[in-house]
TORPA-4810 file (N, C-alpha, C, O; in nm, 3 decimals):
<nodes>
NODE_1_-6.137_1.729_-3.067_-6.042_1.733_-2.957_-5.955_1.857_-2.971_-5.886_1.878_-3.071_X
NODE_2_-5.960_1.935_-2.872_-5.851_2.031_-2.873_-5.750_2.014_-2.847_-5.714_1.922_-2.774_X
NODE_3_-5.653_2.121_-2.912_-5.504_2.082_-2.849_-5.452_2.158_-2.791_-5.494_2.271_-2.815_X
NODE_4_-5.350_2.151_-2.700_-5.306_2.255_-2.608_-5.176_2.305_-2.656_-5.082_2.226_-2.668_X
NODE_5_-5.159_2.467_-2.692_-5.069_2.526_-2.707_-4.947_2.493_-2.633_-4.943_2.450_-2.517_X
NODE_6_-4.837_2.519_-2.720_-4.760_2.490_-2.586_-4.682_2.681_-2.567_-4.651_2.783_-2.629_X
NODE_7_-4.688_2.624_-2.447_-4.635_2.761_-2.351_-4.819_2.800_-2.294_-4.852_2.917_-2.273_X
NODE_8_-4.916_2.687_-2.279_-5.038_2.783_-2.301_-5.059_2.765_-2.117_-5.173_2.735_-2.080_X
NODE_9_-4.974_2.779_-2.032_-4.957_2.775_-1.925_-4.934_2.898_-1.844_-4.939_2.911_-1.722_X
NODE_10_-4.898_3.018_-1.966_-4.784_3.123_-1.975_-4.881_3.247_-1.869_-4.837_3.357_-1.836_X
NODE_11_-4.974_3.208_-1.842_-5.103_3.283_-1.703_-5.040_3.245_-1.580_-5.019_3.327_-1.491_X
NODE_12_-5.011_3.128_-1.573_-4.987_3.026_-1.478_-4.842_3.059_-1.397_-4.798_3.057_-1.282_X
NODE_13_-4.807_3.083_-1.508_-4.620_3.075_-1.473_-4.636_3.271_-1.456_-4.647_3.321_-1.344_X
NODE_14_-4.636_3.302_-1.502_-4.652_3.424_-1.490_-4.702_3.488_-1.324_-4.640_3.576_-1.265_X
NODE_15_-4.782_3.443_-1.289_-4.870_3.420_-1.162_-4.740_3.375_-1.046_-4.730_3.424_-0.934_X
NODE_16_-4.654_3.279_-1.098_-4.606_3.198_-0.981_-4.490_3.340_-0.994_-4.485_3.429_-0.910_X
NODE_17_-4.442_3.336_-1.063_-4.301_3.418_-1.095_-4.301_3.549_-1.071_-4.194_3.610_-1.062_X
NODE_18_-4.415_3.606_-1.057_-4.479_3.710_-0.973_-4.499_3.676_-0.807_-4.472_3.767_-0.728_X
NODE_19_-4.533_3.587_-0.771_-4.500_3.512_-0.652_-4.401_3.536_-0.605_-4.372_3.608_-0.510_X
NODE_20_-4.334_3.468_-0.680_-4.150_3.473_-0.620_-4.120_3.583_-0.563_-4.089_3.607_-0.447_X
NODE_21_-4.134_3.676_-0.689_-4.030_3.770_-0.707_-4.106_3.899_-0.565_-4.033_3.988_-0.525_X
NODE_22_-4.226_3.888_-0.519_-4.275_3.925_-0.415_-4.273_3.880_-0.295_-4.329_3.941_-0.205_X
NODE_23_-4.201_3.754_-0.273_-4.150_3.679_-0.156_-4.000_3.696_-0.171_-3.939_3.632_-0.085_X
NODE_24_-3.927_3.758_-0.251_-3.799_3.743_-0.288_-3.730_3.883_-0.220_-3.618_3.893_-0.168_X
NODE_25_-3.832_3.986_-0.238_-3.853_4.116_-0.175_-3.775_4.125_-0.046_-3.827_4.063_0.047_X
NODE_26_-3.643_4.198_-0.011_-3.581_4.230_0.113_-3.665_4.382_0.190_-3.731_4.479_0.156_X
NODE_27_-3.615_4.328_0.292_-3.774_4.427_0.414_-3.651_4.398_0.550_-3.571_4.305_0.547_X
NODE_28_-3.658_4.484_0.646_-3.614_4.483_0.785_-3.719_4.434_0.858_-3.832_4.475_0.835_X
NODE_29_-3.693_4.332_0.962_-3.734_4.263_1.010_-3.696_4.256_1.179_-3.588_4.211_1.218_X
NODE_30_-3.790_4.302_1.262_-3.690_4.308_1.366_-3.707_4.150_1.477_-3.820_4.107_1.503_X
NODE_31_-3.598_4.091_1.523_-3.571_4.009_1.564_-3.519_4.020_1.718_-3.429_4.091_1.762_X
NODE_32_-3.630_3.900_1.807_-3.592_3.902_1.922_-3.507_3.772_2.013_-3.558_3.664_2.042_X
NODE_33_-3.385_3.809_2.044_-3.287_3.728_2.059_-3.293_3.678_2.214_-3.382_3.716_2.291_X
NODE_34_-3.192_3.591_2.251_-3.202_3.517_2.426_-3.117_3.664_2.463_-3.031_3.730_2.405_X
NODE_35_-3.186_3.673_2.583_-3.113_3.756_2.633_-2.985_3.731_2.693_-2.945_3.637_2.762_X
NODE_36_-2.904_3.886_2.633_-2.734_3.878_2.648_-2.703_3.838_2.512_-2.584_3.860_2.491_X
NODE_37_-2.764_3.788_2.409_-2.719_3.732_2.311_-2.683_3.833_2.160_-2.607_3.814_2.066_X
NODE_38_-2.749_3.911_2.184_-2.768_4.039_2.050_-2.657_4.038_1.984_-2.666_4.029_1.862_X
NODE_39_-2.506_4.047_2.056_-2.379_4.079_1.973_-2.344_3.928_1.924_-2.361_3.893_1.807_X
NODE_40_-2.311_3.874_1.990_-2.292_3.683_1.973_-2.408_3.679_1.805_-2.374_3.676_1.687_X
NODE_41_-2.528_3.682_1.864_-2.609_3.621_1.709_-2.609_3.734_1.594_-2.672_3.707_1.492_X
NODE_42_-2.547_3.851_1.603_-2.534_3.926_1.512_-2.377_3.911_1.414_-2.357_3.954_1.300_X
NODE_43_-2.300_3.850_1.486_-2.224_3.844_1.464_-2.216_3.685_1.335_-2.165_3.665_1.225_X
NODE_44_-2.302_3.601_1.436_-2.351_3.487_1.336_-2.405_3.525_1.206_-2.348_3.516_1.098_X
NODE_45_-2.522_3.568_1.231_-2.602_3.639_1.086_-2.508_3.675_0.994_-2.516_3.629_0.880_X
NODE_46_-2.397_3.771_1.033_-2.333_3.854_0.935_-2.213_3.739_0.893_-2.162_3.771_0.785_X
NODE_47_-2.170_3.648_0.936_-2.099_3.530_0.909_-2.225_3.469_0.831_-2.208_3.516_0.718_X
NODE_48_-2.323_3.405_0.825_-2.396_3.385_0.746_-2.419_3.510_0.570_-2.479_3.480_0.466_X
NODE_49_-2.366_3.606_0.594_-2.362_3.695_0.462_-2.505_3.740_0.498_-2.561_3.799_0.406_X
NODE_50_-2.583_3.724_0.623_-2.677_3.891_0.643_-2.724_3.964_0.684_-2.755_3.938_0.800_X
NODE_51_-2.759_4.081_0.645_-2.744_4.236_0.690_-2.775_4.210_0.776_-2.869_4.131_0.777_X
NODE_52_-2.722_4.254_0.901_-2.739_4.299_1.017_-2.789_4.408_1.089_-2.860_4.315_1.129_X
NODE_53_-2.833_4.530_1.157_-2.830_4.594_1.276_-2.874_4.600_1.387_-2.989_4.577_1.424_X
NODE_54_-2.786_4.630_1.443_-2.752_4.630_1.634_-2.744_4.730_1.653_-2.644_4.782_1.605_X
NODE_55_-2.829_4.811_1.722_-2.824_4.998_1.720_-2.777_4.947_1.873_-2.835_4.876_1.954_X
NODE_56_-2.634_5.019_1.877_-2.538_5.020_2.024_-2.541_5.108_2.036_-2.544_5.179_1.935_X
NODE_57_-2.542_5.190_2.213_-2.488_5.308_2.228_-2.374_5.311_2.322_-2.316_5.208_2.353_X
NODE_58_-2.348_5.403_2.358_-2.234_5.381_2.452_-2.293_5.388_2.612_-2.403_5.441_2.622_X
NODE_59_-2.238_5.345_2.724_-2.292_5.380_2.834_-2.197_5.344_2.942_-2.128_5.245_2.916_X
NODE_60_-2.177_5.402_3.059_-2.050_5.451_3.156_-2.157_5.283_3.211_-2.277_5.253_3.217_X
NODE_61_-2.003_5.205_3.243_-2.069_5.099_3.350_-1.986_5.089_3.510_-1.864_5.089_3.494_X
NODE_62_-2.010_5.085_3.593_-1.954_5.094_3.709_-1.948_4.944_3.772_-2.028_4.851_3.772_X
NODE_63_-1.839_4.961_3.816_-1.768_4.794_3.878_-1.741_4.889_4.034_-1.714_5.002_4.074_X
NODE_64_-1.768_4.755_4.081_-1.694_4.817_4.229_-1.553_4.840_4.226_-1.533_4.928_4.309_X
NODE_65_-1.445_4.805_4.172_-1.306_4.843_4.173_-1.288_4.977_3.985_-1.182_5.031_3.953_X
NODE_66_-1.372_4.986_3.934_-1.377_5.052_3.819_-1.488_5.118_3.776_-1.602_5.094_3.817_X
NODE_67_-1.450_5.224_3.670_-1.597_5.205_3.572_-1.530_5.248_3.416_-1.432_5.322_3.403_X
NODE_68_-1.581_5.205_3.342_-1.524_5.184_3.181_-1.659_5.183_3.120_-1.753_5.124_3.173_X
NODE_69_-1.672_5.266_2.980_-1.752_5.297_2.789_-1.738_5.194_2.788_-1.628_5.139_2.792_X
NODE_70_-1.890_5.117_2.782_-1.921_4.993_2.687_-1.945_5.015_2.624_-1.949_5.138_2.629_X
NODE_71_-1.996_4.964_2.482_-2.148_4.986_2.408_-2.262_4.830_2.428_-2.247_4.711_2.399_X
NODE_72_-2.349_4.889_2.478_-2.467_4.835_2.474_-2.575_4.805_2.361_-2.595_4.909_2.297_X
NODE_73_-2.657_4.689_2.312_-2.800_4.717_2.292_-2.845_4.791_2.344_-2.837_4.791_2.466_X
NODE_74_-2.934_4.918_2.256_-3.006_5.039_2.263_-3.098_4.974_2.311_-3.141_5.006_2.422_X
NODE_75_-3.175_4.825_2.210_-3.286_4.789_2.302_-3.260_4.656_2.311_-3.238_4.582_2.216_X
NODE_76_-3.265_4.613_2.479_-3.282_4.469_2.484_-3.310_4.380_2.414_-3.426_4.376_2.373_X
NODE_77_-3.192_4.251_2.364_-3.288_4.120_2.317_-3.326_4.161_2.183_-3.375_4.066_2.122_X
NODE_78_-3.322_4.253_2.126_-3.354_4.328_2.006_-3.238_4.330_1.895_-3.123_4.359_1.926_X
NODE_79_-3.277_4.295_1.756_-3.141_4.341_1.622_-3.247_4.356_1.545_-3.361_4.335_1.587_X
NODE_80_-3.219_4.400_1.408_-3.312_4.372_1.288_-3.204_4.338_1.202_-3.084_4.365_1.196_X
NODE_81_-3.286_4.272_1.139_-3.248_4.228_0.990_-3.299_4.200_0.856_-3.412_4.152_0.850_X
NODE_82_-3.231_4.223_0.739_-3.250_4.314_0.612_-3.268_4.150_0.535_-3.166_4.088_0.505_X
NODE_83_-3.367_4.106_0.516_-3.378_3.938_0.482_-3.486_3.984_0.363_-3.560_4.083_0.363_X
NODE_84_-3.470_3.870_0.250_-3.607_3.831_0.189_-3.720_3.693_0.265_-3.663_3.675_0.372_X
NODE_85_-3.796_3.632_0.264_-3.928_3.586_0.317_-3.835_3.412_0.305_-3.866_3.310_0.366_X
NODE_86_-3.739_3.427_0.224_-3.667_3.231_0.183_-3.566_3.249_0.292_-3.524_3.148_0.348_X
NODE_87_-3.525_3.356_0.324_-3.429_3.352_0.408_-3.447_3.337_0.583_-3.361_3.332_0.671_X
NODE_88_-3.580_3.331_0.589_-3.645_3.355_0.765_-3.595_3.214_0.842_-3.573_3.214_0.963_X
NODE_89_-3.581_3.111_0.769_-3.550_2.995_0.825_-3.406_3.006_0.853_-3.365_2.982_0.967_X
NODE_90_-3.345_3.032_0.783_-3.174_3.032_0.850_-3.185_3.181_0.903_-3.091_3.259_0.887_X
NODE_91_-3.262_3.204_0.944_-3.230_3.338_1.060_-3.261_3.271_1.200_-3.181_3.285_1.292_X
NODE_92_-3.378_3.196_1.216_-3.441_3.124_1.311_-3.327_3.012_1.352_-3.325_2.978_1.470_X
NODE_93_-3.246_2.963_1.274_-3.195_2.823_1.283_-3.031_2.902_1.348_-2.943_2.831_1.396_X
NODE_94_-3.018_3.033_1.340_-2.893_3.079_1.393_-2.894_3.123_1.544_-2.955_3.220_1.590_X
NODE_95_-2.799_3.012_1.627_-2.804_3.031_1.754_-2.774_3.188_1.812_-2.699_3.279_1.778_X
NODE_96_-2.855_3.171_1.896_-2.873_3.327_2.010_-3.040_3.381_1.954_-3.121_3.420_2.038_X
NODE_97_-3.074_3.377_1.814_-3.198_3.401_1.792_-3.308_3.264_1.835_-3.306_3.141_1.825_X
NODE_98_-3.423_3.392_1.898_-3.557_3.339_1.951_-3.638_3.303_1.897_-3.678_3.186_1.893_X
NODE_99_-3.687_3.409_1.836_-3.795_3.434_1.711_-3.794_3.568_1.662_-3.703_3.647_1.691_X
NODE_100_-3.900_3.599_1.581_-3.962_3.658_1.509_-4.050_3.761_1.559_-4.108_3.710_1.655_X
NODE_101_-4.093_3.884_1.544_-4.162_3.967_1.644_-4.290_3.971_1.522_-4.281_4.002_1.403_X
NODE_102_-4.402_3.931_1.595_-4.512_3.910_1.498_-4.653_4.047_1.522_-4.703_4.083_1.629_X
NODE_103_-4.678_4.086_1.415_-4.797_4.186_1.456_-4.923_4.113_1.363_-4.929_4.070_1.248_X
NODE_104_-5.002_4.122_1.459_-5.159_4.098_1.334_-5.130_3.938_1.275_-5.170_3.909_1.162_X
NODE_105_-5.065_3.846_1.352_-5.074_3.718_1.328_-4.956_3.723_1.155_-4.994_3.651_1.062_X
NODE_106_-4.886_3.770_1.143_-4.794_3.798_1.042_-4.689_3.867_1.134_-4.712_3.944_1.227_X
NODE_107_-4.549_3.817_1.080_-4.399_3.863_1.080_-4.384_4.024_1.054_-4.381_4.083_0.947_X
NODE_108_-4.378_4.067_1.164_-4.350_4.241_1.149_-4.244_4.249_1.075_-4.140_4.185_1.087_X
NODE_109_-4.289_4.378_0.950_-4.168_4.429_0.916_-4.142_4.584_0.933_-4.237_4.661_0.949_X
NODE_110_-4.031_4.621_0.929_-4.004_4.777_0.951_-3.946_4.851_0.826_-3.868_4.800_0.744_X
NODE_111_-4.003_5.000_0.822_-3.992_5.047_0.649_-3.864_5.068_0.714_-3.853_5.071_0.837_X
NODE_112_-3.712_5.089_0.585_-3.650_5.126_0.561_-3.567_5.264_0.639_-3.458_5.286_0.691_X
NODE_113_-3.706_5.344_0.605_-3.668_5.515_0.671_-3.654_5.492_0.838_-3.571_5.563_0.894_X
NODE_114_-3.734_5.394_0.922_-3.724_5.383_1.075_-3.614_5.346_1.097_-3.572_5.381_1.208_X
NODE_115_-3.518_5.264_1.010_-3.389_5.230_1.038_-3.293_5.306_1.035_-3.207_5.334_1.119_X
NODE_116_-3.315_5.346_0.911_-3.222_5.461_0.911_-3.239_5.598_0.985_-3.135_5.653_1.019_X
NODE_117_-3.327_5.644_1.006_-3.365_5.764_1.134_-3.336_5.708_1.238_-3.325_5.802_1.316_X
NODE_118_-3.307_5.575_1.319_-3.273_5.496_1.401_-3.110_5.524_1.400_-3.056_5.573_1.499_X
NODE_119_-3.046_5.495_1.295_-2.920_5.500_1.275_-2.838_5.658_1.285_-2.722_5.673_1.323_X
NODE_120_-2.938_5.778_1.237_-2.880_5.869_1.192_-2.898_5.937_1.384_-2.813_6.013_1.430_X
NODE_121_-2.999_5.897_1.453_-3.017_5.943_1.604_-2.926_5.899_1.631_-2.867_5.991_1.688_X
NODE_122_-2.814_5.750_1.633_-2.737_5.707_1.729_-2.648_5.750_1.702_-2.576_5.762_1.801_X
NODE_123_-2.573_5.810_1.553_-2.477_5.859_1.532_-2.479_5.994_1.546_-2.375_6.048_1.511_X
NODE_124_-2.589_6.084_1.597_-2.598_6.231_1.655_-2.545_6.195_1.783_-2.460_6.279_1.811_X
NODE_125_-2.554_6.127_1.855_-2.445_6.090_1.999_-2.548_6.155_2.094_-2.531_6.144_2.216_X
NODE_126_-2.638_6.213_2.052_-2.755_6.264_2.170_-2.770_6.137_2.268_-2.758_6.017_2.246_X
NODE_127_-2.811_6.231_2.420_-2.829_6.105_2.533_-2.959_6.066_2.506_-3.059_6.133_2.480_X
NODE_128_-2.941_5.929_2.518_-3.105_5.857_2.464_-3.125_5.760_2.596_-3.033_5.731_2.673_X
NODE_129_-3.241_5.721_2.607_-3.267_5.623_2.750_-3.426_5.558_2.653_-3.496_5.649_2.607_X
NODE_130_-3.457_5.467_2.637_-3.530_5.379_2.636_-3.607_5.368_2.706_-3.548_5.344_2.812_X
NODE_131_-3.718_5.368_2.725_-3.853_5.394_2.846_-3.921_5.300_2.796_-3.911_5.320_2.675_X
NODE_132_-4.020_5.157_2.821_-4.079_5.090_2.767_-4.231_5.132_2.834_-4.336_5.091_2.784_X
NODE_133_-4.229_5.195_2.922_-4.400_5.261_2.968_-4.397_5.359_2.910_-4.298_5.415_2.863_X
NODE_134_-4.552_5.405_2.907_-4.600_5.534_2.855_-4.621_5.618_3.003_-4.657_5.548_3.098_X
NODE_135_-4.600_5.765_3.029_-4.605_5.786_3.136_-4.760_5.883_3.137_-4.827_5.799_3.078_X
NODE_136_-4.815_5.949_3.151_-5.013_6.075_3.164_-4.920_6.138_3.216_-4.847_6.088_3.302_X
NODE_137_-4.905_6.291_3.161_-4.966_6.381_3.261_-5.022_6.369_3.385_-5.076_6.258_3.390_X
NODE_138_-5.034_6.429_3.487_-5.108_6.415_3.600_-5.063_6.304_3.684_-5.102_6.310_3.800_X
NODE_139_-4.977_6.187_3.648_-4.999_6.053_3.680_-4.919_6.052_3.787_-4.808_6.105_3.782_X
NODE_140_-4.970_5.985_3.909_-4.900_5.932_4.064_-4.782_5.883_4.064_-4.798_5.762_4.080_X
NODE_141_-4.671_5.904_4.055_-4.537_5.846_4.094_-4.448_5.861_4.214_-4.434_5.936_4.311_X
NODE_142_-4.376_5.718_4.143_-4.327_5.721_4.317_-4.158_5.714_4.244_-4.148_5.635_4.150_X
NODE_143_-4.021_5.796_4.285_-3.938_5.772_4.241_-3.832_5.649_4.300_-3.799_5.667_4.418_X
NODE_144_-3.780_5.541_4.243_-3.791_5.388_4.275_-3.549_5.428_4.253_-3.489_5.328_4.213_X
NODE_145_-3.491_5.508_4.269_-3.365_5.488_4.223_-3.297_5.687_4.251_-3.365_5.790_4.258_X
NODE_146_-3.185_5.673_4.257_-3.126_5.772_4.251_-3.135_5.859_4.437_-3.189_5.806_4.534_X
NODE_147_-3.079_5.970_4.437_-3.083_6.032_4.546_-3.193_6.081_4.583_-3.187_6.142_4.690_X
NODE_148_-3.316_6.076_4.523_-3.452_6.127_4.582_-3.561_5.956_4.602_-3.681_5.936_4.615_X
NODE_149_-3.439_5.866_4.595_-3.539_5.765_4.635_-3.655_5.775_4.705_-3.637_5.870_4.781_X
NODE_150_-3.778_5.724_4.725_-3.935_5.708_4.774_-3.958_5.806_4.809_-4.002_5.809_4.924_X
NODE_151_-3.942_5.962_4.726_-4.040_6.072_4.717_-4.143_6.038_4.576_-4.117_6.008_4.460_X
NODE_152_-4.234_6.052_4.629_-4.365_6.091_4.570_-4.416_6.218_4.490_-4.390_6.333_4.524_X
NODE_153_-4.470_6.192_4.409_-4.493_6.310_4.324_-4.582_6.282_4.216_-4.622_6.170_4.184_X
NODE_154_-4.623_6.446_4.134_-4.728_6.445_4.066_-4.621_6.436_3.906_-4.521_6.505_3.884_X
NODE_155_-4.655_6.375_3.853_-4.587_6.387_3.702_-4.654_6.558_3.614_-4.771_6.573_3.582_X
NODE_156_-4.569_6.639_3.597_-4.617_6.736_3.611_-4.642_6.775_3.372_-4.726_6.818_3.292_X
NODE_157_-4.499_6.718_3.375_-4.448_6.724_3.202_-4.367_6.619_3.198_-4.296_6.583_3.293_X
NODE_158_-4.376_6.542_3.046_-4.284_6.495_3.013_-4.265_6.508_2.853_-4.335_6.482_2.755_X
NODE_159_-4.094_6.578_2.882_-4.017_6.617_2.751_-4.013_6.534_2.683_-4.026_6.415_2.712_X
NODE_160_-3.984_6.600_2.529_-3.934_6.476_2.413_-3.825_6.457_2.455_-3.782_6.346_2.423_X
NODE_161_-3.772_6.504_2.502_-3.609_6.457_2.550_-3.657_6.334_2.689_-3.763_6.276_2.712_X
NODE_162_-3.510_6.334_2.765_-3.543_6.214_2.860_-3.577_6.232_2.993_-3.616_6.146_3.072_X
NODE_163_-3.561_6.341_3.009_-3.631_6.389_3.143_-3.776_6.423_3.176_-3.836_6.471_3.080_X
NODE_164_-3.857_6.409_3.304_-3.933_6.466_3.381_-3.982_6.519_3.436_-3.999_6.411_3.491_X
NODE_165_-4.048_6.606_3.506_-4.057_6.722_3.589_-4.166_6.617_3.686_-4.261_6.549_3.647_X
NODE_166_-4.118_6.634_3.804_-4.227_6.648_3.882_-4.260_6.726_4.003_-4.158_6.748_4.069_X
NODE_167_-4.363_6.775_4.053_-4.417_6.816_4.175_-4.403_6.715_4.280_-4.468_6.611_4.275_X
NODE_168_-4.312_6.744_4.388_-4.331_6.696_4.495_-4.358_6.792_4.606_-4.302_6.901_4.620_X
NODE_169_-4.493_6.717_4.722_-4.532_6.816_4.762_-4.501_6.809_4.914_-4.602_6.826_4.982_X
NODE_170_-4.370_6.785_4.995_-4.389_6.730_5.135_-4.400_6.857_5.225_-4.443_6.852_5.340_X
NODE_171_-4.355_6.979_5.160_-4.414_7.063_5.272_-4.499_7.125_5.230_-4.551_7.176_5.329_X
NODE_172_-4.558_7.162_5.132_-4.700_7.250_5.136_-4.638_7.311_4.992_-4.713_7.384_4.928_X
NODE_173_-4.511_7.284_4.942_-4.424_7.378_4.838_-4.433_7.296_4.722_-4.462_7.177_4.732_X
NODE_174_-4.407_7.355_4.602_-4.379_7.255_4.443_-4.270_7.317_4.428_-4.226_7.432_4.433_X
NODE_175_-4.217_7.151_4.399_-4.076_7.181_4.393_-4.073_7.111_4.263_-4.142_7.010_4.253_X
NODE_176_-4.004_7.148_4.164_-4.006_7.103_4.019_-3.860_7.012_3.963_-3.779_7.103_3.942_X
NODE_177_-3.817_6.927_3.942_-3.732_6.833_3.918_-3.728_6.755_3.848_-3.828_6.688_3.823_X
NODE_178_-3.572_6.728_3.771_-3.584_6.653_3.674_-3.529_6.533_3.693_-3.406_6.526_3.706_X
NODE_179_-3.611_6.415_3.696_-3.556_6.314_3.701_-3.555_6.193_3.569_-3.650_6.195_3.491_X
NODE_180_-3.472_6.117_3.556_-3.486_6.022_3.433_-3.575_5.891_3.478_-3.596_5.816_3.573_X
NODE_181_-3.622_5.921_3.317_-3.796_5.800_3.342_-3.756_5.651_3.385_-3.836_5.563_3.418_X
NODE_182_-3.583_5.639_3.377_-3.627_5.497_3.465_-3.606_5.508_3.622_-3.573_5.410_3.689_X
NODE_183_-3.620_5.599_3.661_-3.609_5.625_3.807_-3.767_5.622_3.840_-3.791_5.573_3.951_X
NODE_184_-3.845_5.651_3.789_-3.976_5.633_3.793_-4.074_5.488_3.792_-4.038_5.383_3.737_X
NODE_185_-4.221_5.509_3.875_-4.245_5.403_3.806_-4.411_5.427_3.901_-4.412_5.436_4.024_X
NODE_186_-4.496_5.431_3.846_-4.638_5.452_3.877_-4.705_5.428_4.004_-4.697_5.307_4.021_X
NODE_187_-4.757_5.471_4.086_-4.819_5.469_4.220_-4.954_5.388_4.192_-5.038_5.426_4.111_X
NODE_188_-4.967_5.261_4.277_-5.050_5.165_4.234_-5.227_5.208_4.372_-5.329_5.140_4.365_X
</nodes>
């Protein structure tokens, strides 16, 4: 009869405790909230003791009797947060959060450096606008906002910055203009 060492488990435990300590691992996580809710459940989290960010920018809002600097969510419905893998349940269980933004049937996470290049753009104060389409070259648009409302045009360039150029052609002329991509929106 053999006998069993003791500690002769020490593969075993070793294995789990390596486990842990790889689920224990803090990672940014980006999180999608009810909409309107971003400041409200960020504010929870960080009353809960964790990391938070809310990339706000500032933006002129107009009232019919006013207009007044808010700061806004940069992106809708959107925060991340700086969690280990034990902590996902009391992120979920904190009101204003939805869920979880999942890629490849697994919990997206975001490296480190996107946050912070995230952070170091909003504090350059550069004008930023959020575009959730991709726009072609060449591509049919119709402009949907602003003082050139329902002219038509060819998408001619689009800058890394936030503007457009397009060709519009109503008299026979190209006329080149810059308009911002949410004034835009594809000719079906």
């Amino acid at each position: 009869m053999m006998k069993r060492k003791p500690g002769g488990n020490s593969g075993n435990v070793s294995k789990i405790n390596l486990l842990l300590s790889t689920n224990s691992e803090y990672n940014w996580y980006p999180v999608y909230t009810n909409p309107r809710a971003e400041k409200k459940a960020a504010e929870l989290l960080l009353q809960k003791g964790i990391e938070v960010y809310l990339p706000l920018h500032r933006q002129l809002k107009q009232w019919s009797d006013r207009k007044k600097w808010v700061e806004e969510p940069l992106i809708k419905s959107y925060l991340f947060v700086y969690i280990s893998v034990q902590q996902q349940m009391e992120v979920l269980t904190t009101r204003g959060i939805s869920r979880f933004i999942y890629f490849s049937g697994k919990i997206a996470s975001m490296p480190q450096r996107q946050i912070e290049q995230l952070k170091l753009l909003l504090a350059s104060e550069v004008d930023l606008e959020l575009v959730d389409r991709k726009f072609e070259k060449g591509e049919q648009v119709k402009i949907i906002a602003g003082p050139l409302m329902g002219l038509k045009g060819e998408l001619v360039n689009f800058h890394s910055q936030k503007r457009m150029i397009l060709r519009l052609d109503h008299t026979g002329q190209a006329v080149l203009v810059q308009i911002p991509a949410v004034f835009l929106e594809p000719l079906i």
